[in-house]
C-alpha positions as CSV (number, residue, x, y, z in Angstrom):
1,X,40.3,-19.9,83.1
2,X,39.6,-17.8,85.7
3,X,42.0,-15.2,84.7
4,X,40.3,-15.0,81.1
5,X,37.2,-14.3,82.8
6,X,38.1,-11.7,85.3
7,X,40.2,-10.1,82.3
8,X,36.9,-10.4,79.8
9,X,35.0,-8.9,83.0
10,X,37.1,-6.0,83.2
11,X,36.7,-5.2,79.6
12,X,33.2,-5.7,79.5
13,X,32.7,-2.6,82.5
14,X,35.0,-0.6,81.2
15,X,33.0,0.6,78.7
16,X,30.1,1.2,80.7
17,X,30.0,5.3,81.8
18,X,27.8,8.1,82.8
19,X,24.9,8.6,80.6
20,X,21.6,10.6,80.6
21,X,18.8,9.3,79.0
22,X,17.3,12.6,78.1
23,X,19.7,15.5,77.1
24,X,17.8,18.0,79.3
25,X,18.3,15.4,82.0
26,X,22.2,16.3,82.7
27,X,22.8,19.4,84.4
28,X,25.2,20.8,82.0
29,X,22.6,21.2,79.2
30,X,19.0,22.7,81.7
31,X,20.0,26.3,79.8
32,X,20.1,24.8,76.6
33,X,17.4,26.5,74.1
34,X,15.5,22.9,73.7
35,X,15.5,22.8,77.6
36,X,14.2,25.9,78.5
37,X,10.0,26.5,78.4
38,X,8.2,27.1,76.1
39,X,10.8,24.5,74.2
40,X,10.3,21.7,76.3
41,X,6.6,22.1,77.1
42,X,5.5,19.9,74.3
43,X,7.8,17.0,74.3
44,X,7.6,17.3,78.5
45,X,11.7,17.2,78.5
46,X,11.8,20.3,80.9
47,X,14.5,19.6,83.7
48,X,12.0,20.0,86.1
49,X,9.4,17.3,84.5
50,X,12.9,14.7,84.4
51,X,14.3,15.1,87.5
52,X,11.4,15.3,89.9
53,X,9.2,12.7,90.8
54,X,6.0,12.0,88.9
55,X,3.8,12.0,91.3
56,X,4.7,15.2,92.5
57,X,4.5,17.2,89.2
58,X,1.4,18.4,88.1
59,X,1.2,19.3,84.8
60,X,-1.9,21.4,83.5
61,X,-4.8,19.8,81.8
62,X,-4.1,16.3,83.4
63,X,-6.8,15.1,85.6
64,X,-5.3,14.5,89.1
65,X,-7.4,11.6,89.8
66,X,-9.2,8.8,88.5
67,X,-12.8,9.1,87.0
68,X,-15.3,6.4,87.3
69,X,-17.4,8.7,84.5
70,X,-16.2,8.8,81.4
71,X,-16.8,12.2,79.6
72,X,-15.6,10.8,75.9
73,X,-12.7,9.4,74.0
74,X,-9.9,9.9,76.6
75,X,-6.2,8.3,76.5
76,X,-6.7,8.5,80.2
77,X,-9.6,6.5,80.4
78,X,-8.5,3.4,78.9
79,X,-10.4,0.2,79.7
């Protein structure tokens, strides 16, 4: 029994590989045309917005903070 299940194991992970979530993610595609700016801009798939943390990106027209006014229909200011 135990063999079966170190055998099923063993076909189970060998499946399992390398894969990028996003194709601007892997390294191999960051000069691709759909990778470069102004490409990427809209759809925020730049390398740069995927492979740094979140917190440290700023990207323009995002507040940085949050706002205890609210200035009118806003998907930032959902309550």
């Amino acid at each position: 029994m135990r063999k079966k299940l170190a055998i099923l194991f063993i076909i189970a992970i060998s499946g399992c590989g390398d894969e990028y979530r996003y194709h601007c993610q892997d390294p191999k595609h960051f000069n691709d045309a759909q990778c470069l700016k102004p490409a990427c801009e809209f759809t925020q798939t730049c390398p740069d917005y995927l492979i740094a943390p979140i917190l440290e990106k700023k990207i323009e027209g995002n507040i940085a903070g949050p706002s205890n006014a609210q200035s009118g229909p806003s998907a930032t200011n959902c309550r």
